[in-house]
MIDOSE-1310 file (N, C-alpha, C; in nm, 2 decimals, decimal comma, always signed):
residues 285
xxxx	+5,54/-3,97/-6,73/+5,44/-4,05/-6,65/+5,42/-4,19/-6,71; +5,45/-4,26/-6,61/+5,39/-4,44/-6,66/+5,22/-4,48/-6,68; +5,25/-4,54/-6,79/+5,08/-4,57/-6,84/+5,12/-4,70/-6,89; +5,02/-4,78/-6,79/+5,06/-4,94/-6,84/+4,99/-4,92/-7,01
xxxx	+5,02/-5,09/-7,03/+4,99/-5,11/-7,21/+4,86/-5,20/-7,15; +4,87/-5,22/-7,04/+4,72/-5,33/-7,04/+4,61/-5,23/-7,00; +4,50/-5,27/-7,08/+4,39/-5,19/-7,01/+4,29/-5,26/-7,09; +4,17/-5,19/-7,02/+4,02/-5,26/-7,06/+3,91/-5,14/-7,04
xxxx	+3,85/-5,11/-7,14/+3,76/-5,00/-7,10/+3,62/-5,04/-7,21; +3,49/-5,04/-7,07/+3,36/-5,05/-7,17/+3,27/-4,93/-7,20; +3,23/-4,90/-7,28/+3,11/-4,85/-7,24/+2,98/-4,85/-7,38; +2,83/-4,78/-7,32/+2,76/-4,83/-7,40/+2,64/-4,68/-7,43
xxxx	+2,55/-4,70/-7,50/+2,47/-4,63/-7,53/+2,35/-4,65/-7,58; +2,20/-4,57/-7,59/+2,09/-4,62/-7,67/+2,05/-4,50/-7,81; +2,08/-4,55/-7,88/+2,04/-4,47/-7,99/+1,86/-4,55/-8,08; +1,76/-4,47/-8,09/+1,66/-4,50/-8,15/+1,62/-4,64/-8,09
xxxx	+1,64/-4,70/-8,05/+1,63/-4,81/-7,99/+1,69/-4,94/-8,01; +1,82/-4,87/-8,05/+1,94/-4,98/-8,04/+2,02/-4,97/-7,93; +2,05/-5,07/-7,88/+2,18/-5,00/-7,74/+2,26/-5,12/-7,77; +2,41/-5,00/-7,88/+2,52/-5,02/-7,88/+2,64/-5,01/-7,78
xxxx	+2,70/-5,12/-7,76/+2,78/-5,15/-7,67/+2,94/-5,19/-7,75; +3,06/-5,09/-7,68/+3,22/-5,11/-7,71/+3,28/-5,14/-7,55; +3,37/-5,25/-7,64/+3,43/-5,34/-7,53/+3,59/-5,30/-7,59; +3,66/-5,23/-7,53/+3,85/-5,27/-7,57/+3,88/-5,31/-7,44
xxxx	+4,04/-5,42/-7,47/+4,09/-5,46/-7,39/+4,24/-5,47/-7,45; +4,35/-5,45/-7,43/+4,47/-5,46/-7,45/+4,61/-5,50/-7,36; +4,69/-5,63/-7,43/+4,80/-5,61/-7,40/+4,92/-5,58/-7,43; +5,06/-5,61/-7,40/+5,17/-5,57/-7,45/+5,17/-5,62/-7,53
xxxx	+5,24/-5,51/-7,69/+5,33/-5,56/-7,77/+5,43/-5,41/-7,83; +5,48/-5,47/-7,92/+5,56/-5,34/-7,99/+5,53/-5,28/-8,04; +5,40/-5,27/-8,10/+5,39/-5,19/-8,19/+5,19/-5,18/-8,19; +5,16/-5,11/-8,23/+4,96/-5,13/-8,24/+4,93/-5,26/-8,33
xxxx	+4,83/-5,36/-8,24/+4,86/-5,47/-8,35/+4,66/-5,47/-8,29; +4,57/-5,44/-8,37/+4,44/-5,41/-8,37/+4,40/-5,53/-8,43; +4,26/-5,61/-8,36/+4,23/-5,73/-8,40/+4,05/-5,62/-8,32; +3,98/-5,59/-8,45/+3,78/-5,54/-8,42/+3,75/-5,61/-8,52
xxxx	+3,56/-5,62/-8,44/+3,50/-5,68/-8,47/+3,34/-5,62/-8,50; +3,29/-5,57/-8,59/+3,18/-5,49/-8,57/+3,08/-5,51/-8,65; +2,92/-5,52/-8,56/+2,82/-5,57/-8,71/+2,87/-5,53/-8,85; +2,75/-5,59/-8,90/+2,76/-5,58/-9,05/+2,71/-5,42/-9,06
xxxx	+2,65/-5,42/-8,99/+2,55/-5,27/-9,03/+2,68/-5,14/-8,96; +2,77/-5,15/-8,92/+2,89/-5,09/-8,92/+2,99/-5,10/-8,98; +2,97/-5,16/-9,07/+3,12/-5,22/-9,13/+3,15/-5,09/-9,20; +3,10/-5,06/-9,27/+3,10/-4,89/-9,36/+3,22/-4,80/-9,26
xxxx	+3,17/-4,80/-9,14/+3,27/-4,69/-9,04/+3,38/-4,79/-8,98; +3,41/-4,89/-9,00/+3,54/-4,99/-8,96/+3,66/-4,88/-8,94; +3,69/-4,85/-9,09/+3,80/-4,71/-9,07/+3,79/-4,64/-8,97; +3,72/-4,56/-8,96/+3,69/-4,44/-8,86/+3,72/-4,51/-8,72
xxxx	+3,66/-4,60/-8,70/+3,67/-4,66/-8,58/+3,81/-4,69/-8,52; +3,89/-4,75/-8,62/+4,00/-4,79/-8,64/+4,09/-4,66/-8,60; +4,08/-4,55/-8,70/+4,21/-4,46/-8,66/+4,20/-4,38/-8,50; +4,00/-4,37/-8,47/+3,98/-4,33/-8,36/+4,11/-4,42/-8,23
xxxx	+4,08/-4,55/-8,24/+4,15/-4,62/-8,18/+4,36/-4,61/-8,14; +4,32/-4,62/-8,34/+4,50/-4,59/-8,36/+4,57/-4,45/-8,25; +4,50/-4,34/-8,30/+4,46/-4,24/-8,24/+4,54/-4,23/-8,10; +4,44/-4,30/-8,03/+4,49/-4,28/-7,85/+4,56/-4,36/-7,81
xxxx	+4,51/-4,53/-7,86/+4,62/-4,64/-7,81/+4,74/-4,64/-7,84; +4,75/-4,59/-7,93/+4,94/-4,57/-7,98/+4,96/-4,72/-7,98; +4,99/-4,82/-7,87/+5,10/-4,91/-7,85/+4,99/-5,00/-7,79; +5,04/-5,14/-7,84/+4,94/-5,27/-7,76/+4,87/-5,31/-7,85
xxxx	+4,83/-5,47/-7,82/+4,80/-5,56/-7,87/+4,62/-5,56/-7,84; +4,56/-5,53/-7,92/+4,41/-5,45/-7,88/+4,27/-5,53/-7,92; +4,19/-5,56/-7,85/+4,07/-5,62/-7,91/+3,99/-5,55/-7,88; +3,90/-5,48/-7,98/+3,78/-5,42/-8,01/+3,66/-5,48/-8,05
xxxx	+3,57/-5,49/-7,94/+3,39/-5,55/-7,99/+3,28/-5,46/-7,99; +3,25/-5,44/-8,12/+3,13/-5,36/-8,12/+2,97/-5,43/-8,14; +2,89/-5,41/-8,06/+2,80/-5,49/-8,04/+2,60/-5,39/-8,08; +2,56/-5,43/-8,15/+2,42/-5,43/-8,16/+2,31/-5,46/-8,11
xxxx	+2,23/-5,42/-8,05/+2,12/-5,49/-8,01/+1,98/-5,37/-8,01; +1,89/-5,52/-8,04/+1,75/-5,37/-8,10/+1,67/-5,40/-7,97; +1,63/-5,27/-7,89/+1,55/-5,29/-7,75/+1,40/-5,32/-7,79; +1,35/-5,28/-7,90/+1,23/-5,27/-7,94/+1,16/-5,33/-8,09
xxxx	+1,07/-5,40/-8,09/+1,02/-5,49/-8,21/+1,07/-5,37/-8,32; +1,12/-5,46/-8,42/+1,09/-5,39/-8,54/+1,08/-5,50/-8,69; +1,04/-5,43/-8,71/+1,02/-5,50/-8,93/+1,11/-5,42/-9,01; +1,18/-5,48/-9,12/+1,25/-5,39/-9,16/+1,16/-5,49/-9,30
xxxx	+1,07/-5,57/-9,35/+0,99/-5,64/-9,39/+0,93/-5,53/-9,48; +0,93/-5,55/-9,62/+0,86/-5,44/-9,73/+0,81/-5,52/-9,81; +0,68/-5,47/-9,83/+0,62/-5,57/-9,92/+0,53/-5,50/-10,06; +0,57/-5,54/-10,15/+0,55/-5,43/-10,27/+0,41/-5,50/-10,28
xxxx	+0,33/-5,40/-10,25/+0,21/-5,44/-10,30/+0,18/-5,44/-10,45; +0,18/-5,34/-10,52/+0,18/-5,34/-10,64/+0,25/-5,42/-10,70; +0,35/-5,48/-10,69/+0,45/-5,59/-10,77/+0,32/-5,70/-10,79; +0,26/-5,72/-10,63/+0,19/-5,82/-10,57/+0,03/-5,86/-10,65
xxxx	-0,02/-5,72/-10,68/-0,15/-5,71/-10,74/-0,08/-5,75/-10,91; +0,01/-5,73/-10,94/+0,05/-5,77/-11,09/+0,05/-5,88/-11,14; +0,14/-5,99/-10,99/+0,13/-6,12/-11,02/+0,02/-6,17/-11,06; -0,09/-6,13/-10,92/-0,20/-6,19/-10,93/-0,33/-6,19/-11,00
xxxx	-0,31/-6,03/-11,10/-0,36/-6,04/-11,25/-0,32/-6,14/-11,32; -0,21/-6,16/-11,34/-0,14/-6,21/-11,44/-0,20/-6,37/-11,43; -0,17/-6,45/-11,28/-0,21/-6,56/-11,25/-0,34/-6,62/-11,27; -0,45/-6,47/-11,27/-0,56/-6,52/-11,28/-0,63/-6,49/-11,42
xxxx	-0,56/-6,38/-11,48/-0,58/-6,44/-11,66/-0,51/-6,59/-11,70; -0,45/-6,62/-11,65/-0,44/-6,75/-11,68/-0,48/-6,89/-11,63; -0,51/-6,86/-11,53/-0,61/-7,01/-11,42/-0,77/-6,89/-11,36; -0,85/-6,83/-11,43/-0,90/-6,77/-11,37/-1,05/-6,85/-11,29
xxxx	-1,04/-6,97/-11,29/-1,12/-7,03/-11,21/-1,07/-7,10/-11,04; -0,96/-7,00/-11,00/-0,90/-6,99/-10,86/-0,96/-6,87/-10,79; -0,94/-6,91/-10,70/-0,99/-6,83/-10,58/-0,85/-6,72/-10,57; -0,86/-6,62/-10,52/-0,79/-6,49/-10,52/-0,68/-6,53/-10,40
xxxx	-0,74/-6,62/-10,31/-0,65/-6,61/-10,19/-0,53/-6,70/-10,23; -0,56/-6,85/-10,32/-0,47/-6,90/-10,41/-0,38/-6,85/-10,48; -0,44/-6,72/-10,55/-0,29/-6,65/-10,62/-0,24/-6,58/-10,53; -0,31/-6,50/-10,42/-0,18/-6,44/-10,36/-0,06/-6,58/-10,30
xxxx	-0,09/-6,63/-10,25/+0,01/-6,75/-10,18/+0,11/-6,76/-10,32; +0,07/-6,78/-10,42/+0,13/-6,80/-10,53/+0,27/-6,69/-10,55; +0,18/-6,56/-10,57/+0,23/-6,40/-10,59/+0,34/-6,39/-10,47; +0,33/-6,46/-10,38/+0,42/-6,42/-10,28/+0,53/-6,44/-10,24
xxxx	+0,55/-6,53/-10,34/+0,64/-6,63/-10,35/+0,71/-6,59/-10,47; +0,67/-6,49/-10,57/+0,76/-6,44/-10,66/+0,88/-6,34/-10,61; +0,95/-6,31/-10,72/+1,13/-6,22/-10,69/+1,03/-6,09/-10,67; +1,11/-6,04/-10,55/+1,09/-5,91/-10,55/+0,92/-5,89/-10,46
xxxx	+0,86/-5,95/-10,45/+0,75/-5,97/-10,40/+0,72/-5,91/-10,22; +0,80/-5,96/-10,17/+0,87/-5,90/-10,01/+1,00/-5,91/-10,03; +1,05/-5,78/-9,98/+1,20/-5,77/-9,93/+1,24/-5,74/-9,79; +1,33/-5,77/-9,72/+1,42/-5,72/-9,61/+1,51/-5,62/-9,60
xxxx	+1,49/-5,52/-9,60/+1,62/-5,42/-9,63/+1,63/-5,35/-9,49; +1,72/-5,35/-9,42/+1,75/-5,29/-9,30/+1,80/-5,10/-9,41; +1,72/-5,05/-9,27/+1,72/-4,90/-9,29/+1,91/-4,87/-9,31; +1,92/-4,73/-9,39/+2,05/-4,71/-9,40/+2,14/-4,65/-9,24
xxxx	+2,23/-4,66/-9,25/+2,30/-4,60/-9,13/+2,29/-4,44/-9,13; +2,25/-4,35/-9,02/+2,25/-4,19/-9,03/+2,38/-4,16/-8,99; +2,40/-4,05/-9,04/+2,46/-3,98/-8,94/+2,50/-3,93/-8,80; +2,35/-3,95/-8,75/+2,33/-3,92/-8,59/+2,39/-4,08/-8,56
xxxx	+2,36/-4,20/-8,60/+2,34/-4,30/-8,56/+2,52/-4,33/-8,56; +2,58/-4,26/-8,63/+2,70/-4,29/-8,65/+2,82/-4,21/-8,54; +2,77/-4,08/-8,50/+2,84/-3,96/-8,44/+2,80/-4,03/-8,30; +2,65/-4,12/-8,28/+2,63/-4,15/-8,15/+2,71/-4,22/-8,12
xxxx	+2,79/-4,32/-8,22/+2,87/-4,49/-8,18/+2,98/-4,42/-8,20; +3,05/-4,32/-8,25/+3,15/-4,24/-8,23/+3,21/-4,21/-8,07; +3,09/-4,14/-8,02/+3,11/-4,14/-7,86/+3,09/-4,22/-7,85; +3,04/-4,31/-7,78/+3,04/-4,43/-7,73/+3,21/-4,49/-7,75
xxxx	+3,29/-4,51/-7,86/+3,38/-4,54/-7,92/+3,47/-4,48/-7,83; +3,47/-4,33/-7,81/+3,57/-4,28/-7,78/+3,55/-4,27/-7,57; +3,42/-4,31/-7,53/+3,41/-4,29/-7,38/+3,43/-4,42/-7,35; +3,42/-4,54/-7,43/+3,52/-4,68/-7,46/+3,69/-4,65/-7,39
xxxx	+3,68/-4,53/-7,50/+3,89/-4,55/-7,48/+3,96/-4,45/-7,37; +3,81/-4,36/-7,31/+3,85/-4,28/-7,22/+3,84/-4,36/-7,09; +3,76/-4,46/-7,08/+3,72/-4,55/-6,97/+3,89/-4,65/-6,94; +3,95/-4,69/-7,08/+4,07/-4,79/-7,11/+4,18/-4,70/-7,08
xxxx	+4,17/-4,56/-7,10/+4,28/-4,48/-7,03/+4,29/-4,46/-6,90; +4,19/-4,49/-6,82/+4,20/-4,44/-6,70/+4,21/-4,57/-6,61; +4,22/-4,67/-6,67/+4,26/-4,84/-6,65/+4,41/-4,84/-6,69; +4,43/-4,78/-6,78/+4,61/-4,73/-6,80/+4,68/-4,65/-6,68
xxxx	+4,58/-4,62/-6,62/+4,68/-4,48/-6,56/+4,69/-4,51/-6,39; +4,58/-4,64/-6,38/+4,58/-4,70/-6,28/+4,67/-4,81/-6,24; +4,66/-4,86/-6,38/+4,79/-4,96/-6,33/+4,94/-4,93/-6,37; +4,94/-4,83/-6,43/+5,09/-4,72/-6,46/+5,13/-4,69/-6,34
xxxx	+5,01/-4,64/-6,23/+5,09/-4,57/-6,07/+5,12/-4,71/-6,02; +5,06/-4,84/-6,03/+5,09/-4,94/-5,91/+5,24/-5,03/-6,07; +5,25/-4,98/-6,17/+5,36/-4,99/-6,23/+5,50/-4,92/-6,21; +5,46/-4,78/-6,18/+5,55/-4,65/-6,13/+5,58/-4,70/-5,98
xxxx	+5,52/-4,78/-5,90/+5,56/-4,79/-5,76/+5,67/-4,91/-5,77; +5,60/-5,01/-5,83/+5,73/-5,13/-5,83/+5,86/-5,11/-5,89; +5,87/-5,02/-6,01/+5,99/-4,98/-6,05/+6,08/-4,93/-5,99; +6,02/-4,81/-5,91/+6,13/-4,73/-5,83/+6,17/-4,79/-5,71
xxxx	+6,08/-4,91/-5,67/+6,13/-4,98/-5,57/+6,23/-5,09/-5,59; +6,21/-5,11/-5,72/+6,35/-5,21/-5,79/+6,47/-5,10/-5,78; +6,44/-5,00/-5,85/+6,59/-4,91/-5,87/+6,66/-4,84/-5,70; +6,56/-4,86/-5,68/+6,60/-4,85/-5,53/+6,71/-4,92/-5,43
xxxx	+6,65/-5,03/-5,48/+6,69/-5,17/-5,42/+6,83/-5,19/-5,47; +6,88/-5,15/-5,58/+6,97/-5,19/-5,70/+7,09/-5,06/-5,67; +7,01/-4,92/-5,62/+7,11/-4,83/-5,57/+7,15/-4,87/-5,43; +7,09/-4,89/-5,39/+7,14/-5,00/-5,22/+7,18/-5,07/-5,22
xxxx	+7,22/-5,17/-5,32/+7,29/-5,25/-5,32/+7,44/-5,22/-5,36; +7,40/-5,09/-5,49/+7,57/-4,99/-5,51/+7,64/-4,98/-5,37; +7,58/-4,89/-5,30/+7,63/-4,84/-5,20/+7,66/-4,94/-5,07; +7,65/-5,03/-5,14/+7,70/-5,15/-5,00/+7,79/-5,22/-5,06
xxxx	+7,81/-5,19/-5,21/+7,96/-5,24/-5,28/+8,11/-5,19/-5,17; +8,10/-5,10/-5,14/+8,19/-4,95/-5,14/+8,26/-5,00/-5,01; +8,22/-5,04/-4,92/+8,30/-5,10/-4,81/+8,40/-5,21/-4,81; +8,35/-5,30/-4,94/+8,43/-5,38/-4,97/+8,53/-5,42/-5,11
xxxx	+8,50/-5,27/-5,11/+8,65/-5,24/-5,23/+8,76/-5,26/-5,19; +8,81/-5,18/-5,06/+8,95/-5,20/-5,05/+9,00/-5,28/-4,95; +8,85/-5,37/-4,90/+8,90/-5,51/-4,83/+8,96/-5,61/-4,96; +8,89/-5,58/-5,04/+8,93/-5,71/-5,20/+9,03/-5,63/-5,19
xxxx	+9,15/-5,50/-5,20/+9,23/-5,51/-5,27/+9,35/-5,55/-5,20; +9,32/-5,51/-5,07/+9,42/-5,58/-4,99/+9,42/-5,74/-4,97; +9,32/-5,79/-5,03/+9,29/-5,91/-4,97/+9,39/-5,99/-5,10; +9,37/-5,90/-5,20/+9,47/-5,97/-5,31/+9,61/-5,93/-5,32
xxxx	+9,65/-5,81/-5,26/+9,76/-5,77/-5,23/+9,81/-5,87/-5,10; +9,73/-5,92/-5,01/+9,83/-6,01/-4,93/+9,88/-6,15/-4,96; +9,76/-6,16/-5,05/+9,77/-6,30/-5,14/+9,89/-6,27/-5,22; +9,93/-6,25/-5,31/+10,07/-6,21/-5,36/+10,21/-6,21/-5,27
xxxx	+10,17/-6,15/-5,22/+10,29/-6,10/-5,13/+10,30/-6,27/-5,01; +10,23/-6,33/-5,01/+10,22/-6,46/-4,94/+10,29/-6,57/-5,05; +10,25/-6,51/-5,15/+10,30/-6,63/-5,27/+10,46/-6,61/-5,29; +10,48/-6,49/-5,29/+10,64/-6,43/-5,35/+10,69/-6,42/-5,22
xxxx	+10,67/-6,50/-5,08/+10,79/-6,52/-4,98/+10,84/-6,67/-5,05; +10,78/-6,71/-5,12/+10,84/-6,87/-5,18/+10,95/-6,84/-5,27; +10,95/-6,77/-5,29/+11,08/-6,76/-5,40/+11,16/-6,62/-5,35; +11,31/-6,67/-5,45/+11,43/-6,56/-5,37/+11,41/-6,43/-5,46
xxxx	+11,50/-6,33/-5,40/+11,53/-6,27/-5,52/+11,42/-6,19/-5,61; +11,32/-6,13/-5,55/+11,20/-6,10/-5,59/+11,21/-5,94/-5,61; +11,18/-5,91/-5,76/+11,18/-5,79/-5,80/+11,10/-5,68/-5,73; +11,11/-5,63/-5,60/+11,02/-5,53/-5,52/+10,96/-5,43/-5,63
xxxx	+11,01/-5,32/-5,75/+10,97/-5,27/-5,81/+10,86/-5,36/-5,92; +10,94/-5,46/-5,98/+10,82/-5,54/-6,05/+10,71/-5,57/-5,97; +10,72/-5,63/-5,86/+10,61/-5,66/-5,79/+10,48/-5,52/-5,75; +10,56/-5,44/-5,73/+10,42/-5,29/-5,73/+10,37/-5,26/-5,83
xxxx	+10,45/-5,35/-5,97/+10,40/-5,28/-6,13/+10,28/-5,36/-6,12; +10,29/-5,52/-6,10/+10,20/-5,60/-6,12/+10,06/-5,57/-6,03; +10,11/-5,54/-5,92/+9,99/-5,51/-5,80/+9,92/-5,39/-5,87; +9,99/-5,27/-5,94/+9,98/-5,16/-5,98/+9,85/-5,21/-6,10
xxxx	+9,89/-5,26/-6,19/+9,82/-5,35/-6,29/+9,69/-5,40/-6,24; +9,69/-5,51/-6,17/+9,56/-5,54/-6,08/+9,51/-5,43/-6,03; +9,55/-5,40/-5,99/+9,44/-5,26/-5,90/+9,39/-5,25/-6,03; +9,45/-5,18/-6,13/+9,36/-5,06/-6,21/+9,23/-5,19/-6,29
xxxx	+9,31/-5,34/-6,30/+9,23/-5,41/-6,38/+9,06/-5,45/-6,29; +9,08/-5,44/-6,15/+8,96/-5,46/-6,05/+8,91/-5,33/-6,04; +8,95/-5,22/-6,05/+8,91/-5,09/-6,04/+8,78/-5,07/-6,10; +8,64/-5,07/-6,03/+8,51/-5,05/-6,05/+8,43/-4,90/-6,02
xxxx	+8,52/-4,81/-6,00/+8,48/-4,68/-5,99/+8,39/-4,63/-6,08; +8,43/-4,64/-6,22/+8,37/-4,65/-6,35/+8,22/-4,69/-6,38; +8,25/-4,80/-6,40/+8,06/-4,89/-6,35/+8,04/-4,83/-6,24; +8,10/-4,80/-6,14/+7,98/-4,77/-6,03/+7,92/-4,63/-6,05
xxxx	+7,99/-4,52/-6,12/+7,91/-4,42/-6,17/+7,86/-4,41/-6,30; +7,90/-4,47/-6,34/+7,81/-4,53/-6,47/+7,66/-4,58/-6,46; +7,65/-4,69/-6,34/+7,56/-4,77/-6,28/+7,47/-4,64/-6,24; +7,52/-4,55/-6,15/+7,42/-4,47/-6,05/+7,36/-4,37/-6,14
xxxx	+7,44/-4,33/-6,29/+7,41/-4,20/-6,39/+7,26/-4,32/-6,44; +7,28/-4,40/-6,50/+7,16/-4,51/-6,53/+7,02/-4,52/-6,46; +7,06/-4,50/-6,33/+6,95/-4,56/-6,28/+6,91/-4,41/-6,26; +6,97/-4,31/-6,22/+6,94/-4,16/-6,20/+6,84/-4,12/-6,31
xxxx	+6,88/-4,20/-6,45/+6,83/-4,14/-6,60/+6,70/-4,22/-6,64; +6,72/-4,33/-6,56/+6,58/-4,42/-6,56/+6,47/-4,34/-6,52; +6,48/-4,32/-6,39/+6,33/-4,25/-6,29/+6,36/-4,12/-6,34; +6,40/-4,05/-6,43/+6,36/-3,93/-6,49/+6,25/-3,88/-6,61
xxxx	+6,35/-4,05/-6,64/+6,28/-4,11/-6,80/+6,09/-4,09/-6,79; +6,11/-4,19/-6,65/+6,00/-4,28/-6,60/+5,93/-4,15/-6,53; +5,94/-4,03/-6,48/+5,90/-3,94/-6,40/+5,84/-3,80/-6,52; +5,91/-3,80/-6,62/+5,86/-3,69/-6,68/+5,86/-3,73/-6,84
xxxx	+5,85/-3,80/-6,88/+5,81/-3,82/-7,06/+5,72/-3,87/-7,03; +5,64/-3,91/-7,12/+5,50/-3,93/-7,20/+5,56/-4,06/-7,27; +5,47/-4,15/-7,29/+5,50/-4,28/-7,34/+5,64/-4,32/-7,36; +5,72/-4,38/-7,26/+5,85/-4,38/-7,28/+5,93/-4,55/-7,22
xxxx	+5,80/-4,63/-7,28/+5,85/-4,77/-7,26/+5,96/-4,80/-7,31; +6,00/-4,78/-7,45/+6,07/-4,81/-7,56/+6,20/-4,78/-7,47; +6,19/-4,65/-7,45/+6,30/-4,56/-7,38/+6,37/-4,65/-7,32; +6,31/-4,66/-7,20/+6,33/-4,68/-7,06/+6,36/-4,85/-7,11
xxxx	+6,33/-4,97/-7,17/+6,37/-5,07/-7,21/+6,54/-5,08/-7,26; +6,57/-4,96/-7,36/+6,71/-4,96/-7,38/+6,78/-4,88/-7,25; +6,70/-4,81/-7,16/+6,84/-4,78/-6,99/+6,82/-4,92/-6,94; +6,75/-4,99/-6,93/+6,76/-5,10/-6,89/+6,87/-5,21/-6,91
xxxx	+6,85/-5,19/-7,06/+6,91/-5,27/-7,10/+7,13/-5,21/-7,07; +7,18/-5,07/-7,07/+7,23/-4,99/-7,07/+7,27/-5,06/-6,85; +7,23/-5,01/-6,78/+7,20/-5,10/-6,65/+7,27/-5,23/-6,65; +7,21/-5,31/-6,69/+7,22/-5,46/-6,71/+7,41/-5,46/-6,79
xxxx	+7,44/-5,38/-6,83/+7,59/-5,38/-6,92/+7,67/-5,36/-6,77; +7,62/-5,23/-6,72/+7,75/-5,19/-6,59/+7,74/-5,32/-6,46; +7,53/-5,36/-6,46/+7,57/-5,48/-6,37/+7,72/-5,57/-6,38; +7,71/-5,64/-6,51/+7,77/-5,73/-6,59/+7,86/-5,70/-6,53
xxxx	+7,96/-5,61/-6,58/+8,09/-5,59/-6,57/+8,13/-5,56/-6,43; +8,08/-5,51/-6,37/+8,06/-5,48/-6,18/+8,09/-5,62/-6,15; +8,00/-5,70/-6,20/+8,04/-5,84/-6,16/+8,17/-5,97/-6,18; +8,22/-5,88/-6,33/+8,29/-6,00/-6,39/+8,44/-5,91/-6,33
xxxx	+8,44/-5,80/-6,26/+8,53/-5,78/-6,17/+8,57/-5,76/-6,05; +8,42/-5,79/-6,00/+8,45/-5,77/-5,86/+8,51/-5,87/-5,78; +8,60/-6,01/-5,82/+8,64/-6,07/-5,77/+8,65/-6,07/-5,58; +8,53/-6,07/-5,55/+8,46/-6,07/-5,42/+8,36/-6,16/-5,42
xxxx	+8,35/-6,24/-5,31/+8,24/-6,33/-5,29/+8,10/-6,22/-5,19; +8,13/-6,11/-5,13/+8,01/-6,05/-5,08/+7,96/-5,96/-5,21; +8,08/-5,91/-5,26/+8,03/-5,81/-5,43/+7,96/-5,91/-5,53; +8,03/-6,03/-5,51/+7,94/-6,12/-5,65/+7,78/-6,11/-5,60
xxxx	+7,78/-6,13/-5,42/+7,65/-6,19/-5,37/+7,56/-6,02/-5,42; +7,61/-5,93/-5,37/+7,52/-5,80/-5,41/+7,51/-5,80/-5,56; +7,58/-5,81/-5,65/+7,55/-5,82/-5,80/+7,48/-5,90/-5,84; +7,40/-6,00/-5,82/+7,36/-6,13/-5,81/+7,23/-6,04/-5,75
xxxx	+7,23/-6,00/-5,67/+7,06/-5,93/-5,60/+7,03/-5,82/-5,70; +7,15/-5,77/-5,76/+7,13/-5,65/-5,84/+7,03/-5,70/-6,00; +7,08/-5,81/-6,01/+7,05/-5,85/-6,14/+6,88/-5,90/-6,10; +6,86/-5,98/-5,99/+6,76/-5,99/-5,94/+6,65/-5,88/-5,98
xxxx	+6,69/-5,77/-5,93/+6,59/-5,67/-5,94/+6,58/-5,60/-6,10; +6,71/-5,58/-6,18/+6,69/-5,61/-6,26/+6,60/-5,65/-6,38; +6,60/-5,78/-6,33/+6,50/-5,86/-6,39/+6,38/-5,84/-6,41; +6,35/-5,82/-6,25/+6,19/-5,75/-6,26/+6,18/-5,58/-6,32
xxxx	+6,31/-5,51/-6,34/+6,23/-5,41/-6,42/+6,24/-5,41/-6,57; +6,27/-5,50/-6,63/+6,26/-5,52/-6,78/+6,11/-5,61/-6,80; +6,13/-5,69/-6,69/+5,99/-5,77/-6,72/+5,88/-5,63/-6,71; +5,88/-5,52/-6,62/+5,81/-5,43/-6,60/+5,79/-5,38/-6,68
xxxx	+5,85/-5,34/-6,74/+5,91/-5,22/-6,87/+5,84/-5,23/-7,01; +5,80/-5,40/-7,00/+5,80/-5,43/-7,13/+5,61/-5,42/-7,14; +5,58/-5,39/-7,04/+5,40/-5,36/-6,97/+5,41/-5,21/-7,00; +5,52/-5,15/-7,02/+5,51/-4,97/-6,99/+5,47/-4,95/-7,16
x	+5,41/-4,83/-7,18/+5,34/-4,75/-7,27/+5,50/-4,67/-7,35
């Protein structure tokens, strides 16, 4: 089955009254190449996040945003009172002709006096961004598998095109061979004395040297092994990049013997299509 490498999948959730939001988006490359981004107050589960990801994406060039937001006022503001009432003994055994409201301003302003500490991360808080995480990559798979079928359609309509074009080789095999066998035999009325036996060795020779039977079932075993590739494995971009490449060898040589101007023109459309399925291929999972 074809499963493009591009995809994009969001989704989000409200925990205690944060509503955390995961954004992936991915394109081609060789190998998992992961570029996330996640508050501070997640950083602890980066890993986790990460292998979840490694996990299902296998393959592709991946951006991950994990996003925070608090729906509802909060303080995370502590204020030690007792630290507070210490100071302001202390301040006022020693200036004790101030007013009390004086030392607190004073007191409040000492270390430790108010702190900021955001609450620790739970468990729940963590298993919640978990899903969320993973209905993120179930959203990005099914963006994979959408543009895998309109990927799976253009391919087989390339290899299509490329077996159609085999099969329109075939008519004009043994117009080229005659066409070069008359050419010979037009050249050797110029001269006397012409070895009839040598002359069938050499013709004999050419034939077998223009002889494209070979590539042409070679060519058709290729493209047969492609859409099988492409029809029944599971992530088989890699694959299907070396039949390509395997394809593109028999084109070649199809061409650099078919000493035909209609076979060059179909080899020439062959490579065409070609083209577009390596460019394709290199989008496949």
């Amino acid at each position: 089955m074809i499963l493009s490498m591009t995809g994009f999948g969001r989704a989000e959730g409200v925990f205690e009254g944060k509503k955390i939001s995961v954004d992936i988006k991915s394109l081609n490359s060789k190998s998992f190449d992961l570029n996330i981004k996640v508050p501070l107050r997640y950083k602890e589960k980066e890993f986790e996040i990460r292998k979840i990801l490694n996990d299902r994406i296998i393959r592709g060039k991946v951006d991950c945003y994990v996003t925070v937001e608090n729906l509802q006022e909060t303080t995370d503001v502590k204020i030690n009172k007792t630290l507070i009432d210490s100071y302001i003994t202390e301040l006022r055994a020693i200036a004790s002709d101030g007013p009390d409201f004086e030392y607190l301003k004073m007191a409040v302003r000492f270390p430790d006096a108010i702190t900021s500490r955001p609450d620790e991360l739970t468990e729940g808080e963590w298993e919640n961004l978990a899903g969320i995480v993973h209905n993120a990559v179930d959203k990005f798979e099914e963006f994979r598998k959408a543009e895998g079928k309109i990927l799976h359609e253009e391919l087989e309509r390339n290899l299509q095109n490329i077996d159609r074009y085999l099969s329109e080789v075939i008519p004009f095999e043994e117009e080229r061979i005659a066409s070069v066998k008359d050419r010979y035999q037009k050249s050797l009325k110029e001269f006397e004395n012409v070895d009839e036996t040598r002359f069938y060795q050499e013709m004999a020779y050419f034939t077998e040297k223009l002889d494209i039977s070979e590539e042409k079932v070679r060519l058709a075993q290729h493209l047969k092994y492609y859409q099988e590739v492409m029809d029944k494995e599971d992530f088989n971009g890699k694959k299907l990049g070396f039949i390509s490449q395997e394809i593109g060898r028999e084109i070649n040589t199809l061409g650099s013997k078919a000493n035909h101007a209609a076979i060059q023109k179909l080899v020439v459309m062959m490579k065409d299509d070609l083209e577009k399925i390596k460019e394709q291929t290199l989008n496949v999972l």
